[in-house]
TIVEX-685615 format. One record per atom (N, C-alpha, C): residue in three letters; x, y, z; residue number from 1; atom name. Coordinates in Angstrom, 2 decimals. Layout:
BEGIN
R;aa;px;py;pz;i;at
R;ALA;X;Y;Z;NUM;CA
...
END
This chain:
BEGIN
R;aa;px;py;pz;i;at
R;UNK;1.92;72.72;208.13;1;N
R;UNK;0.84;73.14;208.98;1;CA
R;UNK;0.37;72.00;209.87;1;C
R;UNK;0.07;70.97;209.23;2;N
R;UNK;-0.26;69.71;209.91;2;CA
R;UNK;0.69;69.05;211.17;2;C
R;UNK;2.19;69.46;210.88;3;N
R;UNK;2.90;68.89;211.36;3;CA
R;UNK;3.01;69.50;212.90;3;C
R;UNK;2.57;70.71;212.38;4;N
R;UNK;2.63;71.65;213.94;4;CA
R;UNK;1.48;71.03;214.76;4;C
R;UNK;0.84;70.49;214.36;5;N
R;UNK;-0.45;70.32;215.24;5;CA
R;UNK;-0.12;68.66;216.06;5;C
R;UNK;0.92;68.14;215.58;6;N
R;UNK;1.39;66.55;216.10;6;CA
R;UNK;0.35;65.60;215.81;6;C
R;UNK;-0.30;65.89;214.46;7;N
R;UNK;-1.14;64.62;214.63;7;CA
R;UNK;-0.66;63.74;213.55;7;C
R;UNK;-0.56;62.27;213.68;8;N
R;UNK;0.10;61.69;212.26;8;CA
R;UNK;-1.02;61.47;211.32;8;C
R;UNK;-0.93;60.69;210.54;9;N
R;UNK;-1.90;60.64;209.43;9;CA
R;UNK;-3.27;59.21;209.88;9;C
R;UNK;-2.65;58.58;210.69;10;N
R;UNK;-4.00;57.96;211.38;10;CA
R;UNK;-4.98;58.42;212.04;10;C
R;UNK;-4.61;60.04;212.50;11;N
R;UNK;-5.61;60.45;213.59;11;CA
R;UNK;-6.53;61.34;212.32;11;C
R;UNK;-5.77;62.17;211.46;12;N
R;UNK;-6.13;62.64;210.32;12;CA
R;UNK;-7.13;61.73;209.80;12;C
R;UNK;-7.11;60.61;209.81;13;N
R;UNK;-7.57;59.75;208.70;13;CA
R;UNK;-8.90;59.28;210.02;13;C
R;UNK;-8.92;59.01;210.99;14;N
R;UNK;-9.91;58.79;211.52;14;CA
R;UNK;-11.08;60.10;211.82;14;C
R;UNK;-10.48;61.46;212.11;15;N
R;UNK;-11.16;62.55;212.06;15;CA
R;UNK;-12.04;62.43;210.72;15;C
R;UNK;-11.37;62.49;209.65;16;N
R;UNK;-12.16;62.69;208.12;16;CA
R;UNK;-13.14;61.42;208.09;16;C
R;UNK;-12.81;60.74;209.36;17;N
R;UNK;-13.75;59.39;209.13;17;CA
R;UNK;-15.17;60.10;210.18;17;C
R;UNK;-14.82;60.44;211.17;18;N
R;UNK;-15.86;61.02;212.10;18;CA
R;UNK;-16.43;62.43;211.26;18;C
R;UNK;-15.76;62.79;210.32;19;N
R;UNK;-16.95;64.55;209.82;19;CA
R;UNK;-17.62;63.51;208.56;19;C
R;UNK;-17.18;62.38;208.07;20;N
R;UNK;-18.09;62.13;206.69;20;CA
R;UNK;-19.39;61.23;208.19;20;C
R;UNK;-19.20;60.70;209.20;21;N
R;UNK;-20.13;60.27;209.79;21;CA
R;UNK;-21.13;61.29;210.71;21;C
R;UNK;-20.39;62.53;210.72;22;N
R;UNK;-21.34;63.57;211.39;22;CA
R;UNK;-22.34;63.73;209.71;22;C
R;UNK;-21.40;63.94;208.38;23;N
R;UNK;-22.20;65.16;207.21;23;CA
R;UNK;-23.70;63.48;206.90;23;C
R;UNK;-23.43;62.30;207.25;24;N
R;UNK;-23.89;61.05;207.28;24;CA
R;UNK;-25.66;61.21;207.92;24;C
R;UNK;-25.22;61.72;209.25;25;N
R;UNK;-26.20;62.10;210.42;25;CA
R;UNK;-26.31;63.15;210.38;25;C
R;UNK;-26.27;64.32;209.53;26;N
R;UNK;-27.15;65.79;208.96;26;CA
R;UNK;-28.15;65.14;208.31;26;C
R;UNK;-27.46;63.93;207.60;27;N
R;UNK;-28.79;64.09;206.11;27;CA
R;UNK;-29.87;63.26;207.03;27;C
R;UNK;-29.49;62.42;207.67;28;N
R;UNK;-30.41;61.56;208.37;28;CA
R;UNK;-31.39;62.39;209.24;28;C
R;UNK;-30.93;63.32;209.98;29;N
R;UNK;-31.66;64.69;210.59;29;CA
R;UNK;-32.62;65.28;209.63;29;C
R;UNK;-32.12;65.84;208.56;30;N
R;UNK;-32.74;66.76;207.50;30;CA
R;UNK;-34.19;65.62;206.76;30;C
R;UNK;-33.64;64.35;206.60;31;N
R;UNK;-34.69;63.42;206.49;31;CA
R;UNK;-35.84;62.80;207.69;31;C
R;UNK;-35.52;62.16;208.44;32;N
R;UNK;-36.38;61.87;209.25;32;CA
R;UNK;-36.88;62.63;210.45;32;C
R;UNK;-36.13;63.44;210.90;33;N
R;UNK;-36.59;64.58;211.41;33;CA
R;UNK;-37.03;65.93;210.69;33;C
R;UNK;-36.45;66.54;209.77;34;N
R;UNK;-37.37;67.76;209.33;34;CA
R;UNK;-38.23;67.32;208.14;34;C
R;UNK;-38.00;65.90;207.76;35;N
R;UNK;-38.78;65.62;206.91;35;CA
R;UNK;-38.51;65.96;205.30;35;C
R;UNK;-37.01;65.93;205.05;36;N
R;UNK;-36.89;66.42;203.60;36;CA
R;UNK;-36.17;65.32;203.02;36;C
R;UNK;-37.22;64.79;202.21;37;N
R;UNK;-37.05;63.51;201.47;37;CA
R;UNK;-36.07;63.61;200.41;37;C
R;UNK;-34.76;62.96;200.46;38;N
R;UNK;-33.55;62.83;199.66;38;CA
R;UNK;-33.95;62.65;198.11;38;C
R;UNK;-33.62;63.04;197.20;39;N
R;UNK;-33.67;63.09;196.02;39;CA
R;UNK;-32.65;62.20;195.85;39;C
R;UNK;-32.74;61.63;193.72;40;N
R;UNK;-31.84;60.41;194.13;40;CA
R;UNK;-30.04;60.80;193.77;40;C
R;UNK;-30.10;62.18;193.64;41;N
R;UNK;-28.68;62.70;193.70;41;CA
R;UNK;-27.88;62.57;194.89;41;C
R;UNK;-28.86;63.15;195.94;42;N
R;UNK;-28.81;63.44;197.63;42;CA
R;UNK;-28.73;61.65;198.10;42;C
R;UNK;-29.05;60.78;197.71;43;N
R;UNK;-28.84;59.60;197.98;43;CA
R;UNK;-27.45;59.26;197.16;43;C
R;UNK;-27.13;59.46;196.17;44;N
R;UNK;-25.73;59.13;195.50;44;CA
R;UNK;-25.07;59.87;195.87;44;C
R;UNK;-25.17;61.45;196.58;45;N
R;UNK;-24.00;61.93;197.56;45;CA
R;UNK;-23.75;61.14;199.18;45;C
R;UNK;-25.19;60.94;199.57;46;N
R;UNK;-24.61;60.48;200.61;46;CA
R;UNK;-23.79;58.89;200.71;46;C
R;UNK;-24.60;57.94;199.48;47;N
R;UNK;-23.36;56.74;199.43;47;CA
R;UNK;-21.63;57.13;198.87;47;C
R;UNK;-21.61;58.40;198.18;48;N
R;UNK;-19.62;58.91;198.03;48;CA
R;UNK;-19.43;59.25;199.31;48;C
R;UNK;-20.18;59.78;200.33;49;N
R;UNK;-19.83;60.14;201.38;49;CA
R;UNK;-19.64;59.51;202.71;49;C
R;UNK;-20.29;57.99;202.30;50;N
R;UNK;-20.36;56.56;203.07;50;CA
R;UNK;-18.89;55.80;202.60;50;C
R;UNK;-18.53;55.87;201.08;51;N
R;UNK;-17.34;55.51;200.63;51;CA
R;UNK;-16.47;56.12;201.01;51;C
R;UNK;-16.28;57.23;201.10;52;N
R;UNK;-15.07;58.00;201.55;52;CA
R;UNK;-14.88;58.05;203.11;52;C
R;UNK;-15.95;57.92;204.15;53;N
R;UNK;-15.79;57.06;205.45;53;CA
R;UNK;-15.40;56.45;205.57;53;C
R;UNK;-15.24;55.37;204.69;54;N
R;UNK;-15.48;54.05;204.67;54;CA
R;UNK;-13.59;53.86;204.22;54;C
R;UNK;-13.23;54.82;203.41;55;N
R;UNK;-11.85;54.37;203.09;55;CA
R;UNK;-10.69;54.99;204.34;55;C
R;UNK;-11.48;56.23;204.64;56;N
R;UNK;-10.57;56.51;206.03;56;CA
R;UNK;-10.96;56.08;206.86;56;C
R;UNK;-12.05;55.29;207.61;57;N
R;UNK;-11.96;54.20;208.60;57;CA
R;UNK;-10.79;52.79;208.45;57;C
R;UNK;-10.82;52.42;207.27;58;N
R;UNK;-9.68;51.59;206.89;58;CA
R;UNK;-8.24;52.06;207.24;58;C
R;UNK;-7.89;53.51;206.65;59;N
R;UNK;-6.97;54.02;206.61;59;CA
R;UNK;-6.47;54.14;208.48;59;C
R;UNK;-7.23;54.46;208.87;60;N
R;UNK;-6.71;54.68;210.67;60;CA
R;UNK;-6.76;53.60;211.11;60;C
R;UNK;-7.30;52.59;210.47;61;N
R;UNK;-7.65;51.07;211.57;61;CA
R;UNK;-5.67;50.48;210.95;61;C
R;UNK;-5.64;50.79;209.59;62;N
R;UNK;-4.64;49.58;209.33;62;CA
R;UNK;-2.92;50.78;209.72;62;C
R;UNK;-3.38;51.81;209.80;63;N
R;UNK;-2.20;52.66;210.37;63;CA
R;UNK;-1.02;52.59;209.37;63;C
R;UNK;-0.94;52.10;207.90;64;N
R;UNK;0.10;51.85;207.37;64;CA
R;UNK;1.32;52.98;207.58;64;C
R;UNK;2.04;52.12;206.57;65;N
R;UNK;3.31;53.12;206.37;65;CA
R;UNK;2.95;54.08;205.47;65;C
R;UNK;4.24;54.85;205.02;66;N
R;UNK;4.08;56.01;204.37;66;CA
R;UNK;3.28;55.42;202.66;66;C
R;UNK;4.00;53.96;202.14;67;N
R;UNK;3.23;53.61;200.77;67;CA
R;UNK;1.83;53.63;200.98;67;C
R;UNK;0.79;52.88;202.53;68;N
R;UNK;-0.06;52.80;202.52;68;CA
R;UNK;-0.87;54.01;201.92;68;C
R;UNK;-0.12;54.85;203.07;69;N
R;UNK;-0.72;56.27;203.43;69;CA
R;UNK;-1.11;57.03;202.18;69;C
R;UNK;0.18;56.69;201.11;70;N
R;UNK;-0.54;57.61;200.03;70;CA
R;UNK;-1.66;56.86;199.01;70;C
R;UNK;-1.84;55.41;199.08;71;N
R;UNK;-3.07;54.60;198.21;71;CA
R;UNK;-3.80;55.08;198.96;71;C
R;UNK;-3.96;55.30;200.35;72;N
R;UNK;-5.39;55.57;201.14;72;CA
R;UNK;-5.71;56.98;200.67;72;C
R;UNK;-5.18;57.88;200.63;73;N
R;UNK;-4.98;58.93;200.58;73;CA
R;UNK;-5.40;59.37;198.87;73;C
R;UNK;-4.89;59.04;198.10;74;N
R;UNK;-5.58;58.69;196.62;74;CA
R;UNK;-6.58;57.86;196.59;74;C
R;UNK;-6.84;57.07;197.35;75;N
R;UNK;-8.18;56.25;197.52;75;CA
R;UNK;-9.54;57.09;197.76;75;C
R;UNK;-8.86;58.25;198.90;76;N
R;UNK;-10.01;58.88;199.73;76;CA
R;UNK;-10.00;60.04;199.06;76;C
R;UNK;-9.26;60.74;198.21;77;N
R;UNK;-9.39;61.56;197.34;77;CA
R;UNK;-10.33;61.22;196.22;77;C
R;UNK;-10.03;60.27;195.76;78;N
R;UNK;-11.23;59.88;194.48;78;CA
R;UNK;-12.55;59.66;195.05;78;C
R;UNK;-12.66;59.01;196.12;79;N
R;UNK;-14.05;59.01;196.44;79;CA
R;UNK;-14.37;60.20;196.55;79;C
R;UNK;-14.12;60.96;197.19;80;N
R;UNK;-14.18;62.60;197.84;80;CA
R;UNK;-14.74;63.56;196.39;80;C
R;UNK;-13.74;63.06;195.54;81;N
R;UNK;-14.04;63.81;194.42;81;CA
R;UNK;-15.38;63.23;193.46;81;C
R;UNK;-15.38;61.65;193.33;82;N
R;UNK;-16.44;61.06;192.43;82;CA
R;UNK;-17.82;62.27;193.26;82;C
R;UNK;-17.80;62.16;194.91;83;N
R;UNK;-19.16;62.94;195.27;83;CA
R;UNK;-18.95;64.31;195.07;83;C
R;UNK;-17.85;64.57;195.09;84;N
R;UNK;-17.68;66.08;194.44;84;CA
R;UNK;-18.39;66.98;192.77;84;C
R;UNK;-18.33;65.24;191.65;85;N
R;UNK;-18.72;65.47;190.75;85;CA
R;UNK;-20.58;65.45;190.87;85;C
R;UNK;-21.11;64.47;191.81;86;N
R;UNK;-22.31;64.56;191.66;86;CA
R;UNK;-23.05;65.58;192.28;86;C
R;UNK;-22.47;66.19;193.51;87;N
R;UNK;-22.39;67.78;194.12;87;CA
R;UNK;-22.60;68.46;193.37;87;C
R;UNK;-22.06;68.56;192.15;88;N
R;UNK;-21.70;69.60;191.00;88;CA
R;UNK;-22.85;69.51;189.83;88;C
R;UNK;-23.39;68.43;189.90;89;N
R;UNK;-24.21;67.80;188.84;89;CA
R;UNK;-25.31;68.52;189.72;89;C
R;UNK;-25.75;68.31;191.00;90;N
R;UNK;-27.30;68.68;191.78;90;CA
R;UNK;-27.25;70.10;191.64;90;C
R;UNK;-26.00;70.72;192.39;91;N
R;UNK;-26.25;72.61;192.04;91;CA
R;UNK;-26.14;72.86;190.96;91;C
R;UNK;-25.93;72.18;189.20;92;N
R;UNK;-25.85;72.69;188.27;92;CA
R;UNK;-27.36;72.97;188.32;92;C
R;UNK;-28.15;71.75;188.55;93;N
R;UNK;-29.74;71.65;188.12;93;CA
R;UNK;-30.37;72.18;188.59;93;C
R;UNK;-29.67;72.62;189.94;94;N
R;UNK;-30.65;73.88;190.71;94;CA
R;UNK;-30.21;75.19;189.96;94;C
R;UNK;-29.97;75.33;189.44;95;N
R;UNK;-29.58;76.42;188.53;95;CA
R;UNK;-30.07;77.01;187.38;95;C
R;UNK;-30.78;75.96;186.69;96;N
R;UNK;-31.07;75.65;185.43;96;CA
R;UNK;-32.52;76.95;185.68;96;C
R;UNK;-32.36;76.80;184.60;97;N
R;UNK;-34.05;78.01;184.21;97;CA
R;UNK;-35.04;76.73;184.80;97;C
R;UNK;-36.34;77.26;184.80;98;N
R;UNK;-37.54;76.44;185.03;98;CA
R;UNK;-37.88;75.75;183.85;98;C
R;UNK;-37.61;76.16;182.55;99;N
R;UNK;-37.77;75.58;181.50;99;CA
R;UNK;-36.97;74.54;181.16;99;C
R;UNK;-35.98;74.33;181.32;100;N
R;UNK;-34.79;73.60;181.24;100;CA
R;UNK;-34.49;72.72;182.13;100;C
R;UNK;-35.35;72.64;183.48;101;N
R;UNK;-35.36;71.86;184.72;101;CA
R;UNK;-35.62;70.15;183.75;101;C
R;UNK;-35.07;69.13;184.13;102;N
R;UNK;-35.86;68.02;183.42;102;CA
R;UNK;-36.87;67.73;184.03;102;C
R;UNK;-37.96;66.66;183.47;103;N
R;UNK;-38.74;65.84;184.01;103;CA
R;UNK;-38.83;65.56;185.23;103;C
R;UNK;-39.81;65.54;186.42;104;N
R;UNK;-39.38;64.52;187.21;104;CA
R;UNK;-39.56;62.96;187.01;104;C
R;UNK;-39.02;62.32;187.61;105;N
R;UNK;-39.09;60.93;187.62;105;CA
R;UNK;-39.49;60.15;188.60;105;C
R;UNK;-40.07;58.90;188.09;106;N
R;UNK;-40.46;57.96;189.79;106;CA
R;UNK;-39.68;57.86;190.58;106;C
R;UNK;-40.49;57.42;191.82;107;N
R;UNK;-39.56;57.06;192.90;107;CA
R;UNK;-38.46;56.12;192.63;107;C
R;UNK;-37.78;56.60;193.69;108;N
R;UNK;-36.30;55.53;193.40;108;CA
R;UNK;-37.07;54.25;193.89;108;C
R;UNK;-37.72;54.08;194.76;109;N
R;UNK;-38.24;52.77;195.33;109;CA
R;UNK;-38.74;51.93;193.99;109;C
R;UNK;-39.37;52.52;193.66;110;N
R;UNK;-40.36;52.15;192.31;110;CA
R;UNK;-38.88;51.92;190.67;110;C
R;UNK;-38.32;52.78;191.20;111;N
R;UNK;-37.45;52.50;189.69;111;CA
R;UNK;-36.62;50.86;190.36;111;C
R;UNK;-36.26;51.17;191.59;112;N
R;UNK;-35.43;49.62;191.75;112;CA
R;UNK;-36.46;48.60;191.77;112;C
R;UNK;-37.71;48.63;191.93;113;N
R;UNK;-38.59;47.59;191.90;113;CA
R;UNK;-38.89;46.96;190.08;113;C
R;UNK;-39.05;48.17;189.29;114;N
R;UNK;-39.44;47.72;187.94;114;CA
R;UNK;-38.14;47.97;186.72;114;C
R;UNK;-37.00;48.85;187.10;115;N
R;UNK;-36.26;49.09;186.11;115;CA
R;UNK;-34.95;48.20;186.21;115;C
R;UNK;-34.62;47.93;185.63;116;N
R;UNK;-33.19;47.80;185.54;116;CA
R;UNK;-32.30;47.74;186.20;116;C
R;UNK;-31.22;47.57;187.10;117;N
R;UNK;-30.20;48.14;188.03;117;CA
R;UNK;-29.35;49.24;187.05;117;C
R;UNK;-29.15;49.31;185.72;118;N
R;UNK;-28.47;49.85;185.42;118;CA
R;UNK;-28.56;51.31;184.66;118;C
R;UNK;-30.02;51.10;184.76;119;N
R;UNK;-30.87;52.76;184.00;119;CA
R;UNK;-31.14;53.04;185.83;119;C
R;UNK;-31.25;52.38;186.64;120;N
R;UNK;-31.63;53.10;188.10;120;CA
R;UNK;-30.80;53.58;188.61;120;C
R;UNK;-29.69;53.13;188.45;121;N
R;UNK;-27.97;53.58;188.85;121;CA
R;UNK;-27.59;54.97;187.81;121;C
R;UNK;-27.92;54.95;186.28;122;N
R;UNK;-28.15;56.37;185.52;122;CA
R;UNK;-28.69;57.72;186.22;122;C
R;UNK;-30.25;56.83;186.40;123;N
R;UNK;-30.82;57.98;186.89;123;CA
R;UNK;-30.81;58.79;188.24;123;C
R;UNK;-30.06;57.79;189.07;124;N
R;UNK;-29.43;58.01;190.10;124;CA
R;UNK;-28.49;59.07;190.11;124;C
R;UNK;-27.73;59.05;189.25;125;N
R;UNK;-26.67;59.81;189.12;125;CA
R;UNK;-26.61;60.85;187.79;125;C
R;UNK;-27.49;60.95;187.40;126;N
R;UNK;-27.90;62.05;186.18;126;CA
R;UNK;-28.95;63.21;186.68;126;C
R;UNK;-29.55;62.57;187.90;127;N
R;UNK;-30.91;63.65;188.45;127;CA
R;UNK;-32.11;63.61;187.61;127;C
R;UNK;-32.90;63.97;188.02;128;N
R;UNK;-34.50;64.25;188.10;128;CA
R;UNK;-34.85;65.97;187.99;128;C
R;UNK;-36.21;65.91;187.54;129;N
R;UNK;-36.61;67.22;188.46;129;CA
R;UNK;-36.62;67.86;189.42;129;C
R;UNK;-37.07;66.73;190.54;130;N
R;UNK;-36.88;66.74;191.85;130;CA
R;UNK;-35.67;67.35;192.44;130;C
R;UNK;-34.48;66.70;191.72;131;N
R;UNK;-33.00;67.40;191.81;131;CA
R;UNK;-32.68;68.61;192.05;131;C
R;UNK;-34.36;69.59;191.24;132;N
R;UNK;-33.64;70.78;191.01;132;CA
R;UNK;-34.37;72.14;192.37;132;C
R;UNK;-35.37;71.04;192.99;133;N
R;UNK;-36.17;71.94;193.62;133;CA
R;UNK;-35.02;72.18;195.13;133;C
R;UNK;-35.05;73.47;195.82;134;N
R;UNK;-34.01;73.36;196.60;134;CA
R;UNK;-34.95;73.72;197.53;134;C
R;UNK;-34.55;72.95;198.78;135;N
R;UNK;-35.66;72.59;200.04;135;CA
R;UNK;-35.25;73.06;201.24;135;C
R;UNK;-34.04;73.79;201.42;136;N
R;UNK;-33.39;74.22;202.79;136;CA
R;UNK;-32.16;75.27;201.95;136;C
R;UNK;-31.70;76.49;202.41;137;N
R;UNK;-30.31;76.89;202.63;137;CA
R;UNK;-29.96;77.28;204.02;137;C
R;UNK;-28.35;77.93;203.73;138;N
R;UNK;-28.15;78.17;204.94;138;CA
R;UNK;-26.80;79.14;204.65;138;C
R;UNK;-26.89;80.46;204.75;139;N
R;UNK;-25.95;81.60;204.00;139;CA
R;UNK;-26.69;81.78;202.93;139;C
R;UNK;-27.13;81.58;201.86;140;N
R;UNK;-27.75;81.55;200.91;140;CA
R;UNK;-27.10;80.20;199.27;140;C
R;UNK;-26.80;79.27;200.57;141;N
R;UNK;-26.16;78.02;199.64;141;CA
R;UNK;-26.96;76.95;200.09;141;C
R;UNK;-27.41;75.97;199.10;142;N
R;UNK;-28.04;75.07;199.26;142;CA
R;UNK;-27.05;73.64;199.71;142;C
R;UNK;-28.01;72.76;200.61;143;N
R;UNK;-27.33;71.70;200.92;143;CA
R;UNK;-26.71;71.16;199.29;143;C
R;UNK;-27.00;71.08;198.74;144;N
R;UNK;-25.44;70.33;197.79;144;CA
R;UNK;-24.25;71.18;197.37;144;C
R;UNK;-24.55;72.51;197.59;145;N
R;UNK;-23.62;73.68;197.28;145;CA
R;UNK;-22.65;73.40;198.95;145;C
R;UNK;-22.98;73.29;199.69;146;N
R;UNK;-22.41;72.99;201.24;146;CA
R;UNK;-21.56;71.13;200.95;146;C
R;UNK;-22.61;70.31;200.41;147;N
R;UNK;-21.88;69.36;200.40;147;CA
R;UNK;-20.80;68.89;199.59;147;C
R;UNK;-20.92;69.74;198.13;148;N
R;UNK;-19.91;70.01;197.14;148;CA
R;UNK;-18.55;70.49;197.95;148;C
R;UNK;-18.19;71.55;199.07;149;N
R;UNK;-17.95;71.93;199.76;149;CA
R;UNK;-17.43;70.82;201.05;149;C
R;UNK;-17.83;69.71;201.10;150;N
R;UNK;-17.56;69.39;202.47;150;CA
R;UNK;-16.62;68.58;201.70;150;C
R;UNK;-17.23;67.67;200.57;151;N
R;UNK;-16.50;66.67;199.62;151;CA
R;UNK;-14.91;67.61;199.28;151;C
R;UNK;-14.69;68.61;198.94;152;N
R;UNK;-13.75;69.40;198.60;152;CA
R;UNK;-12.50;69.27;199.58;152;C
R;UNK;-12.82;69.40;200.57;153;N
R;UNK;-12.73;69.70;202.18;153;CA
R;UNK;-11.87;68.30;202.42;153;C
R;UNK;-12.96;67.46;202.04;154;N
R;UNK;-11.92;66.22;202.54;154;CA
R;UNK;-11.16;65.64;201.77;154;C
R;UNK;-11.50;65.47;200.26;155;N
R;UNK;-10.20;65.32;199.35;155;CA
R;UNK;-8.96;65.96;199.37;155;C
R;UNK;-8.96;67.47;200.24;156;N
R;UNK;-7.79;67.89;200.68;156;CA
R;UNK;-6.91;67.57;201.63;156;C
R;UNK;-8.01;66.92;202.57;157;N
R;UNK;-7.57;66.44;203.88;157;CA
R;UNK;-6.68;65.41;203.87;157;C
R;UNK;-7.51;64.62;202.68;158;N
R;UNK;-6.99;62.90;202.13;158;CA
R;UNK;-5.63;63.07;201.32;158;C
R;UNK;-5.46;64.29;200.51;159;N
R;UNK;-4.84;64.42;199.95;159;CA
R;UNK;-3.46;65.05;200.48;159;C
R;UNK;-3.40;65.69;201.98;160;N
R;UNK;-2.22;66.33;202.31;160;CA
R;UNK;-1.63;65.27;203.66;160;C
R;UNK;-2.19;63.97;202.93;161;N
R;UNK;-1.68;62.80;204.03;161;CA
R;UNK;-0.67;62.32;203.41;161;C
R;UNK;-0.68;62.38;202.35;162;N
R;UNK;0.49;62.54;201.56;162;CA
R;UNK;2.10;62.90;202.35;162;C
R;UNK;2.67;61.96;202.61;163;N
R;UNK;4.18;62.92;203.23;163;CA
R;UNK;4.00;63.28;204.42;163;C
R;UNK;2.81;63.10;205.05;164;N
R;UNK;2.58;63.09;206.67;164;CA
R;UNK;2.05;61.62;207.30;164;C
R;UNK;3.46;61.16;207.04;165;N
R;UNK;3.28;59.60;207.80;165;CA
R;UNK;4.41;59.78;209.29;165;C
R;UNK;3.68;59.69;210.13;166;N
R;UNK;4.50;59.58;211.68;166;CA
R;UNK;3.91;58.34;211.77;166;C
R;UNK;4.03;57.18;211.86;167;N
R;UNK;3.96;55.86;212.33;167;CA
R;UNK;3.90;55.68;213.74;167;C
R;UNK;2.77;55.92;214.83;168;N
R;UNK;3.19;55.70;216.10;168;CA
R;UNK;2.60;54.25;216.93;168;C
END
């Protein structure tokens, strides 16, 4: 499919670099413009989603060969997927009964000021209450049900670079 379209795996790899920097500048929109303050899940999706930029900006800058292509490519898959798992972790909690919702917890500002790096990095990635309240949809799926979804999206992308090395 790919092959019909003539693009090699650098242009591939810079595209998946420009949609994790558009899904980058949604959240930045949804925050400082509509005003919906990131929870600290929604902050640990958007740094997998800064990493996985971050490995296909590499990937198109260094243009490797076909060996490169597939470490980048398993590179940008795991990132893709690590935010895939925490995607999965935020719509579980939006899910949860009201009873079953956890605690909320302090601010992240406040937990990196007095806790730990390594219970703040937990709770980072385990969720809050806050986690579970859902603040926007759109179809009737919430932004982490969409971003679970975008993460999906590009681990495939990363992943069918695989064997599509044109070197130009």
């Amino acid at each position: 499919m790919f092959r019909a379209l003539k693009f090699n795996s650098r242009i591939w790899f810079l595209l998946g670099f420009a949609a994790c920097m558009s899904l980058l500048g949604m959240g930045a929109y949804f925050q400082f413009v509509d005003g919906l303050e990131p929870c600290p899940l929604c902050i640990s999706q958007r740094l997998a989603i800064l990493l996985t930029g971050l490995v296909f900006l590499i990937a198109g800058l260094h243009n490797p060969g076909q060996a490169g292509v597939t470490r980048y490519a398993i590179a940008g898959a795991i990132a893709a997927l690590s935010g895939a798992s925490v995607s999965t972790r935020h719509v579980w909690l939006q899910h949860l009964p009201p009873e079953e919702v956890p605690e909320c917890g302090p601010g992240l500002e406040y937990m990196f000021q007095n806790f730990p790096l390594f219970d703040t990095l937990k709770l980072m990635l385990s969720g809050t209450g806050d986690c579970a309240k859902v603040d926007w949809t759109l179809l009737g799926f919430s932004m982490p049900a969409w971003t679970l979804l975008a993460f999906l999206m590009l681990a495939t992308l990363s992943l069918l670079q695989i064997g599509n090395c044109e070197k130009k």
